[in-house]
C-alpha positions as CSV (number, residue, x, y, z in Angstrom):
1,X,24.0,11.8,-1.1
2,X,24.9,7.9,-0.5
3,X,23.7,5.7,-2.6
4,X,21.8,4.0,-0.7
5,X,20.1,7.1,0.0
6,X,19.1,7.4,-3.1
7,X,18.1,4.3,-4.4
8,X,15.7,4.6,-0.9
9,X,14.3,7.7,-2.2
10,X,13.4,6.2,-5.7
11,X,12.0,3.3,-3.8
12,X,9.4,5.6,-1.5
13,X,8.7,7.7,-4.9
14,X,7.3,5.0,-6.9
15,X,5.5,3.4,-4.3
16,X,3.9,6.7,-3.6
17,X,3.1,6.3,-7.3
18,X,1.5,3.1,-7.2
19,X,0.0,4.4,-4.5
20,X,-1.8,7.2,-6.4
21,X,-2.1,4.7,-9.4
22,X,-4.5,1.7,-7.2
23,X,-6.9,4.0,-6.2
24,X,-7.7,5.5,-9.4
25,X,-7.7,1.6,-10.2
26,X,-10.3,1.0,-7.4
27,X,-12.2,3.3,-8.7
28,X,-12.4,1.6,-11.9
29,X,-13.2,-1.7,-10.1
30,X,-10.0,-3.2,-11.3
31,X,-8.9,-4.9,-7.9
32,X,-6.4,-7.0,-9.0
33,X,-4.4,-4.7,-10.5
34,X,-5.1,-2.1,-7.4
35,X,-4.2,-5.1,-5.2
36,X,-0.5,-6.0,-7.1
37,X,0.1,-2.3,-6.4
38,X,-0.5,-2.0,-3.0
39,X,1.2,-4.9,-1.9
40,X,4.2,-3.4,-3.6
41,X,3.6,0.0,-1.9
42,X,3.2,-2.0,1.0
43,X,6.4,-3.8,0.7
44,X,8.3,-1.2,0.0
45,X,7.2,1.4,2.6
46,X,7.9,-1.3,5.0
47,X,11.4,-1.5,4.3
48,X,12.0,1.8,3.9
49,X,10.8,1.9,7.6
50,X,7.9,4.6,6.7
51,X,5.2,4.0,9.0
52,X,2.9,7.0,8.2
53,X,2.6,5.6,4.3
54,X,2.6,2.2,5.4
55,X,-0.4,3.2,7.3
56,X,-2.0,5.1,4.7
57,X,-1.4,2.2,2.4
58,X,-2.9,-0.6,4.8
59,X,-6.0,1.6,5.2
60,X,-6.1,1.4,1.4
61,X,-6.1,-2.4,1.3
62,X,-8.8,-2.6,3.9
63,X,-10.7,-0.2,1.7
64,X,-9.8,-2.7,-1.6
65,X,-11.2,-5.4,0.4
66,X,-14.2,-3.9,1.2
67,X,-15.1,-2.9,-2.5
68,X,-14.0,-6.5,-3.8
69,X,-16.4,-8.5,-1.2
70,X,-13.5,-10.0,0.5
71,X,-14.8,-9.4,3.9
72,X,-11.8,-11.8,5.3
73,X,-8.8,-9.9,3.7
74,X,-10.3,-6.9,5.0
75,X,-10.0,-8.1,8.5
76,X,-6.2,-9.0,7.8
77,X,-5.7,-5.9,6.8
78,X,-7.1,-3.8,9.7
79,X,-5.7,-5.7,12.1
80,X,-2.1,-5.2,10.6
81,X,-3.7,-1.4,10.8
82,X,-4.2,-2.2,14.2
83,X,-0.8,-3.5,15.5
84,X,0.9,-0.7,13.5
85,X,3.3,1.6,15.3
């Protein structure tokens, strides 16, 4: 296995992690720290070129933004959800 190969699967893992991690944080009502996460996951998901977590993971923001009254990052969100491949 390459290295990058690697280093890509480490990537995916952990934001699959922080993944897991934000919503137990959303639960908790502790959006900012769900938020920081996300947007990793997000980032990193994107790169990796993984759309189906990349979806799952903008869902979750819309959801984030929902709970936190942030009625206008909720629409940024699900219309990135929208345009997704």
């Amino acid at each position: 296995m390459s290295w990058e190969c690697t280093t890509r699967v480490w990537v995916v893992a952990h934001a699959c992690l922080r993944q897991e991690v934000s919503g137990r944080l959303l639960k908790m009502r502790r959006f900012d720290e769900a938020e920081s996460m996300l947007l990793t996951s997000l980032a990193a998901y994107t790169d990796a070129g993984d759309p189906q977590d990349r979806e799952a993971t903008l869902q979750r923001l819309v959801q984030l933004y929902e709970s936190w009254n942030k009625p206008e990052k909720a629409a940024e969100f699900r219309a990135r959800l929208l345009r997704s491949p």
